[in-house]
C-alpha positions as CSV (number, residue, x, y, z in Angstrom):
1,X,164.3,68.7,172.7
2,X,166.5,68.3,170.2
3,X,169.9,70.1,170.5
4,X,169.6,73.2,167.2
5,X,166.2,73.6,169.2
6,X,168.3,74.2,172.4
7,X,170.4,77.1,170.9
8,X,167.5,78.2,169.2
9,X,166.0,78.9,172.7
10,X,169.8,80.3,173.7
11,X,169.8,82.6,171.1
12,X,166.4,84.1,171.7
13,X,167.3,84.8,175.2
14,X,170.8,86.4,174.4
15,X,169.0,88.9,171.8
16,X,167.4,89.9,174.4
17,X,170.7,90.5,176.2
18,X,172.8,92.2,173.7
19,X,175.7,95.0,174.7
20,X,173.9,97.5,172.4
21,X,170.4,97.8,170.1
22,X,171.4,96.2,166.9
23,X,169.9,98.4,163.6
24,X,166.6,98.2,162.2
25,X,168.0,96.1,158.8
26,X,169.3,93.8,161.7
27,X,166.3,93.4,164.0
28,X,164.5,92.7,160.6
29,X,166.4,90.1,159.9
30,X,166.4,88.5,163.5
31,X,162.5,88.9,163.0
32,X,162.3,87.2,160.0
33,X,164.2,84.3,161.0
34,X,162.6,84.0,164.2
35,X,158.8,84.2,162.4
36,X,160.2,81.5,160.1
37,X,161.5,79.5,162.2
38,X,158.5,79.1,164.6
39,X,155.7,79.7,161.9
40,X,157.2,78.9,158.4
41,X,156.6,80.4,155.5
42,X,154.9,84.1,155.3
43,X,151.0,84.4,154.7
44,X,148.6,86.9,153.9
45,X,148.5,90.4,152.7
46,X,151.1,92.6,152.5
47,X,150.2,95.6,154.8
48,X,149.3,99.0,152.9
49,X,152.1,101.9,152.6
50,X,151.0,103.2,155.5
51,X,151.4,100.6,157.9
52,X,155.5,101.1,157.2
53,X,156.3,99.1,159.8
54,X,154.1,96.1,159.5
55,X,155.6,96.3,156.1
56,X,159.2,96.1,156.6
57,X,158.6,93.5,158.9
58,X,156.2,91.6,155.9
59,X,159.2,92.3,153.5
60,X,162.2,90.8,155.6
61,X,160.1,87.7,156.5
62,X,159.0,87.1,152.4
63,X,162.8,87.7,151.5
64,X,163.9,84.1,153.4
65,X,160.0,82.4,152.2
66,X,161.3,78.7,151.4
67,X,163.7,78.7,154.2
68,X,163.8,75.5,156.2
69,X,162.7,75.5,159.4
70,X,165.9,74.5,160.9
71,X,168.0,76.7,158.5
72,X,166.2,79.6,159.4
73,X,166.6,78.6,163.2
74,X,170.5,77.8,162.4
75,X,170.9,81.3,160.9
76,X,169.6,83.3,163.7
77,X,171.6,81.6,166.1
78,X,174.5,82.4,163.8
79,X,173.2,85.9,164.0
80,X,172.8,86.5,167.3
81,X,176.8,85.1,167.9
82,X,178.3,87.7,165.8
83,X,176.4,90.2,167.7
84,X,177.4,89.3,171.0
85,X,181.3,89.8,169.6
């Protein structure tokens, strides 16, 4: 296992961890990068306006589409460290 993939795991175990509930923009982010990271780029149809949720969540993960793989998995891990501060 290669040694970002090894933080990666880290990372998703300290989220789960964290002194207090991040925000919603936050946690978007955070599931963005983590759907990017492990499936790549987004797919499918954006939910309808009344699925808000499934939306938001459609939205954050199309706003980092062309992200690398390891970037994406990089970022998160930088994003979980500064909340843990």
């Amino acid at each position: 296992m290669s040694e970002l993939k090894k933080q990666f795991e880290a990372a998703l175990a300290d989220s789960k961890k964290l002194p207090e509930r991040p925000s919603n923009d936050v946690l978007l982010q955070l599931y963005a990068l983590y759907k990017q990271s492990t499936e790549g780029d987004v797919e499918g149809k954006r939910p309808g306006f009344t699925d808000m949720v499934g939306r938001a969540k459609y939205d954050a993960w199309a706003a980092v589409k062309g992200t690398a793989g390891d970037d994406a998995m990089q970022r998160y891990i930088d994003l979980v460290a500064s909340l843990k501060d």
